[in-house]
Backbone bond lengths (Angstrom), bond angles and torsions (degrees), N, CA, C in turn:
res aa  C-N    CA-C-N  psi(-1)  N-CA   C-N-CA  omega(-1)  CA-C   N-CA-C  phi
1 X - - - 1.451 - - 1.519 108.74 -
2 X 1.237 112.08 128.04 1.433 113.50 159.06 1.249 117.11 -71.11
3 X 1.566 124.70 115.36 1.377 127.88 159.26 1.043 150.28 -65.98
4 X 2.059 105.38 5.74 1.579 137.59 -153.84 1.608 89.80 -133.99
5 X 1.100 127.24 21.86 1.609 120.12 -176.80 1.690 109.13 -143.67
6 X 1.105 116.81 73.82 1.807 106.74 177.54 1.098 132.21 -1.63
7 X 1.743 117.29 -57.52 1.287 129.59 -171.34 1.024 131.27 -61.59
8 X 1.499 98.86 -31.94 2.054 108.82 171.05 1.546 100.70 -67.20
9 X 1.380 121.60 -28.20 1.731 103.16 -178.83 1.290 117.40 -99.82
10 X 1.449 111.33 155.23 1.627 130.13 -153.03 1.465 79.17 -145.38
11 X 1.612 111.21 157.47 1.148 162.29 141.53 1.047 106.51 -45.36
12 X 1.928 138.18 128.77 1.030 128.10 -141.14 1.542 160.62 75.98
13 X 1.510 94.30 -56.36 1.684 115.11 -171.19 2.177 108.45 -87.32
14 X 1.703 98.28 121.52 1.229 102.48 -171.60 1.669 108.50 -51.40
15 X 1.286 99.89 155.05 1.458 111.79 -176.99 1.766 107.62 -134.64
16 X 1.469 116.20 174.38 1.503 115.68 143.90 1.014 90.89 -145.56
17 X 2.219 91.32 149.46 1.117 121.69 170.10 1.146 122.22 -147.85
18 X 1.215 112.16 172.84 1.896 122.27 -154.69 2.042 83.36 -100.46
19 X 1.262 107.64 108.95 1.933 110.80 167.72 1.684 87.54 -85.28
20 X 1.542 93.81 162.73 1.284 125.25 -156.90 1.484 95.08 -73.80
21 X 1.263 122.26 -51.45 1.554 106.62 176.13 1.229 109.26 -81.43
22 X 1.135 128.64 33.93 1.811 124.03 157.09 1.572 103.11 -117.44
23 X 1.061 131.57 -28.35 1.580 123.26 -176.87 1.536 122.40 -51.62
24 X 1.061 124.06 -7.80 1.659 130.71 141.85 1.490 113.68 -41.53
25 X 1.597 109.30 -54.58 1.433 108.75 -148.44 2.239 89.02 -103.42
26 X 1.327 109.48 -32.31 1.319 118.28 161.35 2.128 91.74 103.88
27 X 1.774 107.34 -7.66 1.275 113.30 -178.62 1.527 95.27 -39.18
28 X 1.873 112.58 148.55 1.320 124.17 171.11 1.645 114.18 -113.80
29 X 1.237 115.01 153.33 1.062 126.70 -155.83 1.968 95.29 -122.73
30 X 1.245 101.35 140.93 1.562 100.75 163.81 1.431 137.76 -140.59
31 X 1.453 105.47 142.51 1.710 105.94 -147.60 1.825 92.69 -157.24
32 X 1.556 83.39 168.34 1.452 110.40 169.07 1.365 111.34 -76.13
33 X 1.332 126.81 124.05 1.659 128.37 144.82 1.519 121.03 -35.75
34 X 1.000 123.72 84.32 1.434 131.63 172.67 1.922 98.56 -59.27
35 X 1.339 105.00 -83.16 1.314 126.44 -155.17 1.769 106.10 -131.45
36 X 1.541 120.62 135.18 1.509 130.95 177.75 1.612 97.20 -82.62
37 X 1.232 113.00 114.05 1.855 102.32 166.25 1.600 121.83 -108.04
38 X 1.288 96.10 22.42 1.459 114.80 -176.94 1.722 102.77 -99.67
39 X 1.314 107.23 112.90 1.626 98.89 170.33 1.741 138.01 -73.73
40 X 1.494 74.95 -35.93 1.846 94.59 168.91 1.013 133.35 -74.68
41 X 1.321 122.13 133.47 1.499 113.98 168.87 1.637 151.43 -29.66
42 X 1.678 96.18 -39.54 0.912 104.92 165.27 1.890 108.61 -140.83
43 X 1.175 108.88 157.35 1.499 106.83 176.73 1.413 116.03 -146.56
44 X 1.417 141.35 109.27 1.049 136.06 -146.75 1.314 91.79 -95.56
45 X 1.368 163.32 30.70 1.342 146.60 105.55 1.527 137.88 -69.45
46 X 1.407 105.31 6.44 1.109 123.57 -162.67 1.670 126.80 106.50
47 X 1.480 118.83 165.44 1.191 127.36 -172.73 1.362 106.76 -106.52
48 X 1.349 125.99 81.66 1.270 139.00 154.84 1.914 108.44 -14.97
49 X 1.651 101.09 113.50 1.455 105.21 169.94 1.126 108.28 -133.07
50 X 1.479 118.73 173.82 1.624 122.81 161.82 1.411 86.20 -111.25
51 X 1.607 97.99 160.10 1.152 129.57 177.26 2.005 126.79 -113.77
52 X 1.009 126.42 125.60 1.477 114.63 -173.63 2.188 91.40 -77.17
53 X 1.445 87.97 162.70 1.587 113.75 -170.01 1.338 91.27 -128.55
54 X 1.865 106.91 98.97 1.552 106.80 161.01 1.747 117.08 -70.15
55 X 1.085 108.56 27.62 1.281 102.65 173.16 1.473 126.31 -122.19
56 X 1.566 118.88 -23.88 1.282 111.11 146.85 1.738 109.98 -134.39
57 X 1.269 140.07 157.92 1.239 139.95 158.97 1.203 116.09 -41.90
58 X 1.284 136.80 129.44 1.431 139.29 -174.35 1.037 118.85 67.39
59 X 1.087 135.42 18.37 1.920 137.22 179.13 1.425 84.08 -83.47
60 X 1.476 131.91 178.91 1.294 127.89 -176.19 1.972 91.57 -171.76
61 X 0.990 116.93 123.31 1.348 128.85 152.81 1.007 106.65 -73.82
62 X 1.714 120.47 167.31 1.366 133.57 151.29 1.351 99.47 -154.83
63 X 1.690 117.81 155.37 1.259 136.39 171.56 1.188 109.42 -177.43
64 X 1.348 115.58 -163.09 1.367 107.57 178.45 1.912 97.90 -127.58
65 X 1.540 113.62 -166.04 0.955 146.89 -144.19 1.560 103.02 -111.21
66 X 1.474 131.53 107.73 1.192 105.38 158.96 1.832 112.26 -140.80
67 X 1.145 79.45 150.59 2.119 96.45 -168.81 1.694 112.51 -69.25
């Protein structure tokens, strides 16, 4: 999957991504696609998503996308 291209991501489908306090270390994280918060088509740092938290309702990750 490209992580720099919107269209490959869907709602649902597991991903990893670098969260904002890990992009130092570049460690990846893995989760459900909640929500795309990337408007553009393409974004060469990645495609900014939220993530659902099977651990409580409404917890919300965010990070981005990388290929």
């Amino acid at each position: 999957m490209n992580g720099q291209t919107r269209s490959t991501i869907k709602p649902g489908i597991t991903v990893l991504i670098v969260l904002k306090q890990d992009q130092g270390t570049g460690k990846l994280t893995k989760g459900v696609v909640r929500d795309i918060l990337t408007k553009s088509p393409n974004y060469p740092h990645g495609i900014k998503v939220r993530l659902e938290d099977g651990a409580r309702e409404g917890n919300f990750r965010f990070g981005r996308l990388r290929s």
